[in-house]
N, C-alpha and C positions, 0 to 999 in steps of 0.2 A: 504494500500500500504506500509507502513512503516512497519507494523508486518512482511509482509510478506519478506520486503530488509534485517528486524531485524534478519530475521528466514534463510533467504539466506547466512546471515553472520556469525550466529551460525553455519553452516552446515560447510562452508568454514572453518572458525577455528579448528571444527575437524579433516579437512583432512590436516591440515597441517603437516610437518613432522618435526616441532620443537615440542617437546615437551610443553604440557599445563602446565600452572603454576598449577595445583594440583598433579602434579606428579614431583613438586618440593621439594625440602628438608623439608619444611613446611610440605605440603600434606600427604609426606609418613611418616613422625613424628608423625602426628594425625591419621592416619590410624593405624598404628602399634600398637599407644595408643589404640585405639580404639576398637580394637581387645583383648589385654590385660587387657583391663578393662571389656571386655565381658564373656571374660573366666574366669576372676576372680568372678565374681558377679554367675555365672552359676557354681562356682564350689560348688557340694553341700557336697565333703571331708571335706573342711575349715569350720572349727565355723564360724559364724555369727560376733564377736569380731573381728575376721583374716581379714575374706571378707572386714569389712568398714574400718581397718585401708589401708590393700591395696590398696583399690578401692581411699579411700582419697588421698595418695600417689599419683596414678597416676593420679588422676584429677590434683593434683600440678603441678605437673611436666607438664601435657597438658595447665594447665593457666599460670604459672608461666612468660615462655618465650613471650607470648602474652600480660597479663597484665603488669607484671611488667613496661617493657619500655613503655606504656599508660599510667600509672600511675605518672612516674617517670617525661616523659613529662610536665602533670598536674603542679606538683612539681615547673617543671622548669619555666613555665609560672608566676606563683605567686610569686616565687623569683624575678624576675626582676622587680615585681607591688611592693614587697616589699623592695626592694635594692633602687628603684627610693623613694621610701618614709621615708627611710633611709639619703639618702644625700640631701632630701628636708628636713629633720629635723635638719645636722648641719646649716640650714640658719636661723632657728632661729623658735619660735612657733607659730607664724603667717603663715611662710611657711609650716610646718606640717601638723597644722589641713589645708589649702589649701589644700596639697595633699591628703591628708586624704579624706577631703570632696569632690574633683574633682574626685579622682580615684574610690572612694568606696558605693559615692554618687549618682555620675553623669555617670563613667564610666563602672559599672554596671549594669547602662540600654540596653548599646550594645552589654557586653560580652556575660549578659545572655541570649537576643534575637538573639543574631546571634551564639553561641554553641547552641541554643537549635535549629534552624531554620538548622543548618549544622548538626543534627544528623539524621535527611530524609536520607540524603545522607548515613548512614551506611545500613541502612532497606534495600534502593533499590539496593544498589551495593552489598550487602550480599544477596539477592534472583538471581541478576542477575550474580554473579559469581558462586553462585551454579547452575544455569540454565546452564552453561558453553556461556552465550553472552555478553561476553570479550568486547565487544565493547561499549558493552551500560555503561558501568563502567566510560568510559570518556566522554560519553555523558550525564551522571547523574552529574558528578562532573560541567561540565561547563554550567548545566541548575542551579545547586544550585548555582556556582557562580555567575550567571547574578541576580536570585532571588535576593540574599543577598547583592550585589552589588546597586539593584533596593532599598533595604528595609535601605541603608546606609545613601542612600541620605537625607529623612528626621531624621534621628538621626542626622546627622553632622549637619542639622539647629537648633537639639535642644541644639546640642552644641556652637552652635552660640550663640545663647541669653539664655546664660545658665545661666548669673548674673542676669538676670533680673527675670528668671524663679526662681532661690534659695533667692533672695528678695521677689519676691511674696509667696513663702512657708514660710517664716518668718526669712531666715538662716540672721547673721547678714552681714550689708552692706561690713566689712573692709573685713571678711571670702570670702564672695562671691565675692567679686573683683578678691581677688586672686589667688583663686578656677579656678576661668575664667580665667584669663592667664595661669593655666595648662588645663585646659581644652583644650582651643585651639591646644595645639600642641596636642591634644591627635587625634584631628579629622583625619589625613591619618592613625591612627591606626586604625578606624571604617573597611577602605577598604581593611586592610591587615587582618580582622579578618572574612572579605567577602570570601578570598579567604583563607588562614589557614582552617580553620572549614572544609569547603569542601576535600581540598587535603587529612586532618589526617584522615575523614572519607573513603574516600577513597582507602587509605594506607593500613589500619586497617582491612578493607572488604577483603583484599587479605595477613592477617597475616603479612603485612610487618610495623612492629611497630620500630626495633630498627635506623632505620634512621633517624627519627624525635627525638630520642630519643638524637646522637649523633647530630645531628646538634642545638637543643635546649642546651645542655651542654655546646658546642664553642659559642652558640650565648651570652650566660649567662657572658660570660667569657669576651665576647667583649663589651656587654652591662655596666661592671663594670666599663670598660675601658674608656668609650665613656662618661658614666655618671660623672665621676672623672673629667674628660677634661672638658666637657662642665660647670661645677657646679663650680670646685675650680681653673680650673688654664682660661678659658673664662669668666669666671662670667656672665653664662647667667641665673641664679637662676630659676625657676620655668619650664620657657616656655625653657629653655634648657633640664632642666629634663624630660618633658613630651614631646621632640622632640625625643630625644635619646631614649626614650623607644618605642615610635611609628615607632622610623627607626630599632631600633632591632625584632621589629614584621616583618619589610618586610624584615630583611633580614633572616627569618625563612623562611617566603615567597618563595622568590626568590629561597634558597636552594634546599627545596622541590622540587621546580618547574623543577628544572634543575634535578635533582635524577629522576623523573618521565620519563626526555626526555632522560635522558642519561641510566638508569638502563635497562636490559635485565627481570627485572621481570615483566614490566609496558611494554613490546612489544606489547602484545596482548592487554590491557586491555585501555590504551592510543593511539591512532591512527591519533592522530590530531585532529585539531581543527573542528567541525561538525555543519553546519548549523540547524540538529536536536535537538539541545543545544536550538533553541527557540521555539521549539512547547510546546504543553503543560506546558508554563511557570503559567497558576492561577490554573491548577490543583496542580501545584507542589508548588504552594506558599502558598495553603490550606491545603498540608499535610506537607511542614514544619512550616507552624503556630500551626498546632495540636499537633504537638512532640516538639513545644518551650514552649506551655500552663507549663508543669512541670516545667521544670528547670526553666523555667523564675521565677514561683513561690519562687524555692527553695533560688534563688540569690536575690532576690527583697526583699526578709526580713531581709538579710543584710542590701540592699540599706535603705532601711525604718529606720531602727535602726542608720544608719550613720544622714541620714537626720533628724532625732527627736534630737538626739544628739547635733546639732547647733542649736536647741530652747534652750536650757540649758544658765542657766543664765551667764553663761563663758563658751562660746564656742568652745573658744581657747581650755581650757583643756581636755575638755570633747572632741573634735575631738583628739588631742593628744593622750588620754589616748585609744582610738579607732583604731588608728594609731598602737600603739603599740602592740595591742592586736592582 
């Protein structure tokens, strides 16, 4: 029954008389490319030398405008992991290796499992906007946010007894105190990485990259700001730093959120909010456990390297020197 309201609604979409988003300035840019890169590769005048420096060329120019701002994004994420570990180091080296050891340690366990868990969501919203069922796009994005939203909850209890968890690993008692008082505020950023992940894949499924791009730039900008106040002129030392970086996550959040209800590119593709968001949620929670399998891998061998690091006979320095790295 669902296939077939799915199949009712793809049909509808076509008859519409607003134009489909692949016949937007995106769409006809890669088509054009697309074409140009055919006729180049088919031309058999041009040497072989000719054809790949051309063919290279226009592959650029077709990624450039797509990667780049995903990239740039990345970027901006880790600047604000590193800017909050920046002003937790003028508190002194106790509070460093903390941050060092809460964000790189501890809060690695959630980035990597909930990006790796919100990259399902490119797969299936890139089959189903080439299918042209615009619909299911915002039905994919609000099944991966209730998943990752479900998978938040026991992370934010491992961040609860997170002191007692890095003493039982061995980290020392005064490090891991501290560590957990950043940690804590880190936990409403588990939720807003519930919902991030999903949106950017999303976005990205319909070539729409530079908006997260510009709105990550202001948030960066606000985050300096926030972090300054809270750190030097509130004196809330740690658990201020790791508030402020959790509230500049949601307001990446929130951003997005609003771009999606209020943009002309997201008409078709977002429709509201849909009951269908909870079927199939263990189907969908077992394919993005399978596409977090990698990346969790690739981020957990930092996390591992941070955590061995606080056995070191001076932990302080050894998380510092990690920190700055």
């Amino acid at each position: 029954m669902d296939s077939q309201q799915d199949m009712f609604n793809s049909m509808h979409d076509h008859q519409a008389p607003t134009p489909e988003p692949s016949d937007s300035i995106y769409g006809g840019a890669i088509h054009g490319i697309d074409s140009r890169l055919e006729n180049v590769l088919s031309d058999e005048e041009l040497s072989f030398r000719k054809r790949l420096g051309l063919a290279s060329w226009i592959e650029l120019r077709l990624l450039f405008p797509l990667a780049g701002p995903a990239v740039f994004v990345y970027m901006i994420n880790n600047a604000m992991s590193l800017s909050t570990r920046v002003f937790c180091g003028h508190l002194g080296n106790l509070e460093l290796a903390a941050a060092s050891l809460g964000n790189s340690g501890v809060q690695l366990l959630a980035f990597g499992l909930m990006l790796g868990m919100g990259s399902a969501v490119e797969t299936l919203c890139g089959q189903a906007y080439g299918a042209h069922r615009y619909s299911m796009l915002g039905v994919y994005l609000q099944r991966s946010t209730i998943v990752l939203t479900l998978t938040g909850i026991p992370l934010a209890l491992v961040y609860v007894f997170s002191k007692p968890i890095m003493i039982l690993l061995g980290e020392s008692k005064d490090v891991a105190s501290a560590a957990a008082v950043f940690v804590y505020g880190l936990i409403p950023q588990i939720f807003a990485y519930a919902i991030n992940f999903p949106i950017q894949k999303f976005l990205q499924s319909q070539s729409i990259v530079n908006p997260s791009a510009y709105i990550s730039a202001a948030t960066l900008a606000a985050h300096l700001l926030l972090s300054w106040l809270a750190v030097y002129k509130l004196g809330l030392g740690l658990i201020g730093a790791s508030l402020v970086l959790s509230l500049s996550w949601w307001i990446i959040v929130v951003a997005q959120m609003i771009y999606i209800l209020m943009s002309e590119k997201c008409r078709l593709t977002w429709t509201g909010l849909s009951l269908q968001a909870f079927t199939g949620l263990w189907d969908f929670l077992k394919l993005s456990a399978s596409s977090a399998v990698m990346l969790c891998l690739e981020v957990w061998y930092m996390q591992i390297l941070v955590l061995v690091a606080g056995l070191l006979d001076n932990p302080e320095i050894a998380l510092d020197s990690l920190s700055i790295w």
